[in-house]
N, C-alpha and C positions, 0 to 999 in steps of 0.2 A: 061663258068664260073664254077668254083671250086664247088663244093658243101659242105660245112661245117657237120659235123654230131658232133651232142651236145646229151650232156646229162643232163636232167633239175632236180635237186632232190631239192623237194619242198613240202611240209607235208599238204600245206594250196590249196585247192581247186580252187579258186578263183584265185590267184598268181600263178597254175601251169597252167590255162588257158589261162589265158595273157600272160604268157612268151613263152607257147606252138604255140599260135595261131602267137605272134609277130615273133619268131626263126624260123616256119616250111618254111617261103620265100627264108631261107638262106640252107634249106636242112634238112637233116634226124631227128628228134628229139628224142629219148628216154627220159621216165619222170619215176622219183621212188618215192617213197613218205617217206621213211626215210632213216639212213645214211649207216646200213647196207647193204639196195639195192645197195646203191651208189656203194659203195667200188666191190659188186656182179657184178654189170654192168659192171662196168671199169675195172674189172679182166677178166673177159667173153672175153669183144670186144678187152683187150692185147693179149688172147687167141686165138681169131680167126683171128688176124692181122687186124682186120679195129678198131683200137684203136680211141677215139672220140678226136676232136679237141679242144672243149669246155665245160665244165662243168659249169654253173651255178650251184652254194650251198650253198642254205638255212644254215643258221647257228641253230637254233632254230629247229631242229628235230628229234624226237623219234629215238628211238634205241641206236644209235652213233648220236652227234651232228656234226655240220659243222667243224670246227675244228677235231676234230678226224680222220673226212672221209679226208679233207684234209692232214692230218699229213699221214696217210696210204697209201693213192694214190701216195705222195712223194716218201715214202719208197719202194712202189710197184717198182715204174719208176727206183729208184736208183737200187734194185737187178735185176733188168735188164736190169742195162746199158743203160735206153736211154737219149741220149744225152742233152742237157736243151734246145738246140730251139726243140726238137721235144715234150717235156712233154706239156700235157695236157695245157692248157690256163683255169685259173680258175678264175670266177667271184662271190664273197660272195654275196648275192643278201639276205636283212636282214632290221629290221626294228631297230635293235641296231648301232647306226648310231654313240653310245659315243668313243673318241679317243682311250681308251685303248683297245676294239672291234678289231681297224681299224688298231690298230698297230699288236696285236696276227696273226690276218689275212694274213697281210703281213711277217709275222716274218716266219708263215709255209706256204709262199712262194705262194698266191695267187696275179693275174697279177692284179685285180681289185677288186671294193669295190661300189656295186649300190645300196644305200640306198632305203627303199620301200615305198609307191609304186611307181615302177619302171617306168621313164620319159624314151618313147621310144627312142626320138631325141637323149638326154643323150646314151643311151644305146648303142644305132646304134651307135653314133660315138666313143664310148668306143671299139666298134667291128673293127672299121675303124684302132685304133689307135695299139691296136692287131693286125693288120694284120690277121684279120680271115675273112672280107667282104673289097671288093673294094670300 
């Protein structure tokens, strides 16, 4: 089986644990704790050719917030050409759960939207429906 490599960016201790310990079954995990890391990360692993499959991001964290890193990582992918089924799979994972949140989210192009605290079964089959776990 495949092994997924995610990146977890998440400000809050408690919630980078949980999603840490839930994701490392499916494979590699890297964790950042604010949004500037994120963007750092994800430029890094496009750098060294093992680019991440998933990103889980906090919306609610220092530096850049979720949205930002989001909006960045788009643009990343676009000046280098790679193609939309290969970009990053991104999951907002947030306790701002209200509609106009869920639509920005989506508008800068994230695949999902896991309101917190995050329901494993919910998750896994969010994963399932990505096509990132069997």
């Amino acid at each position: 089986m495949r092994r997924m490599k995610t990146l977890i960016a998440e400000d809050d201790f408690a919630s980078r644990k949980s999603m840490l310990r839930f994701l490392e079954q499916y494979g590699e995990c890297d964790v950042v704790v604010d949004g500037r890391e994120a963007v750092e990360a994800f430029e890094m692993a496009l750098e060294n050719g093992e680019g991440y499959e998933l990103l889980c991001l906090d919306i609610m964290m220092p530096v850049k917030d979720g949205y930002q890193v989001l909006s960045e990582i788009r643009e990343l992918e676009t000046k280098r050409g790679i193609p939309e089924e290969q970009k990053i799979k991104v999951i907002m994972t947030t306790a701002l759960t209200e509609g106009r949140n869920v639509t920005r989210a989506f508008e800068l192009g994230c695949a999902a939207y896991a309101g917190k605290p995050i329901d494993q079964e919910k998750f896994e089959n969010m994963l399932r429906k990505l096509e990132l776990i069997p």
